[in-house]
N, C-alpha and C positions, 0 to 999 in steps of 0.2 A: 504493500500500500504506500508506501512513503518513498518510493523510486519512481511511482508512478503520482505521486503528489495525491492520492486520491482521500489520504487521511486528511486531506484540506477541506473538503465537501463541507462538514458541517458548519464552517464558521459562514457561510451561506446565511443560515439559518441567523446567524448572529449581524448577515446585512440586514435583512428582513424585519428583525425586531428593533433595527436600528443603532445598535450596540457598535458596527464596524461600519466602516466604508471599502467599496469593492476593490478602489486602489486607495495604499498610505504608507505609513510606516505601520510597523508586523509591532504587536502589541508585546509592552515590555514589562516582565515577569519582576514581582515586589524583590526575589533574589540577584538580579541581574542591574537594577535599579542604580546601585553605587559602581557600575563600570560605565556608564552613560555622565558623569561626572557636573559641568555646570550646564549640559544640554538634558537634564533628566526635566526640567519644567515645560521646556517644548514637546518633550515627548507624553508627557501626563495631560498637558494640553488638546491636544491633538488626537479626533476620533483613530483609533487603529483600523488597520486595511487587511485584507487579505492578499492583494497583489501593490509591490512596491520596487523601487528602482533594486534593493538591495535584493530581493528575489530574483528579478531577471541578471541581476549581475555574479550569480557566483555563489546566491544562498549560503550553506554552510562550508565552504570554501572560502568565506573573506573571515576578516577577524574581525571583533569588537568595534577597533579605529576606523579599519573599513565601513562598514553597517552605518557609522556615526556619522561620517563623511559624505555616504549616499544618501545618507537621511536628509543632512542637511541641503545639499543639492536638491533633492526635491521639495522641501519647504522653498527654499527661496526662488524655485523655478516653479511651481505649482500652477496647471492651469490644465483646462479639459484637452487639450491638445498634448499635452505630456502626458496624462493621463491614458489618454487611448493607446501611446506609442509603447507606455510601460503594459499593459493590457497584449499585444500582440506580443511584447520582448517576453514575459511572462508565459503566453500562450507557447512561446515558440519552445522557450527552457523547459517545459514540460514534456512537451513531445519530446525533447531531446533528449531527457531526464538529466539533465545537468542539475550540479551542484547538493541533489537529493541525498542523503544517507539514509 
């Protein structure tokens, strides 16, 4: 299931109820919290997504700094046109099954 991203289905359920957005930044765990450092308030800010640059880029293959980086590139590039583009780079890394463990 998790090569083929298909353990990602349910957080669907969590656009639906409103809780996510379909693209953002990948929602960050209360343990993980003090390695996001003075950018932890933009991310507690910020609906979580199910599809984000850091997905299409390398998923569990970048590190922390990475993630942090991408994030922030898409906060300050943010718009439905990045949006669609991260959506197809997304779509595409799944078929590919890049970055999956």
């Amino acid at each position: 299931l998790r090569k083929s991203s298909l353990d990602e289905l349910p957080q669907f359920f969590n656009v639906l109820r409103g809780e996510m957005s379909i693209v953002g930044p990948r929602p960050v765990v209360p343990k993980e919290l003090s390695k996001y450092g003075d950018q932890v308030g933009v991310y507690c800010a910020m609906k979580p997504g199910c599809a984000g640059l850091w997905q299409c880029s390398g998923r569990s293959e970048t590190s922390y700094e990475e993630r942090i980086l991408l994030d922030q590139l898409y906060f300050k590039a943010a718009s439905m046109r990045n949006d669609v583009k991260i959506l197809i780079m997304t779509f595409v890394s799944i078929l590919r099954r890049e970055g999956a463990k």
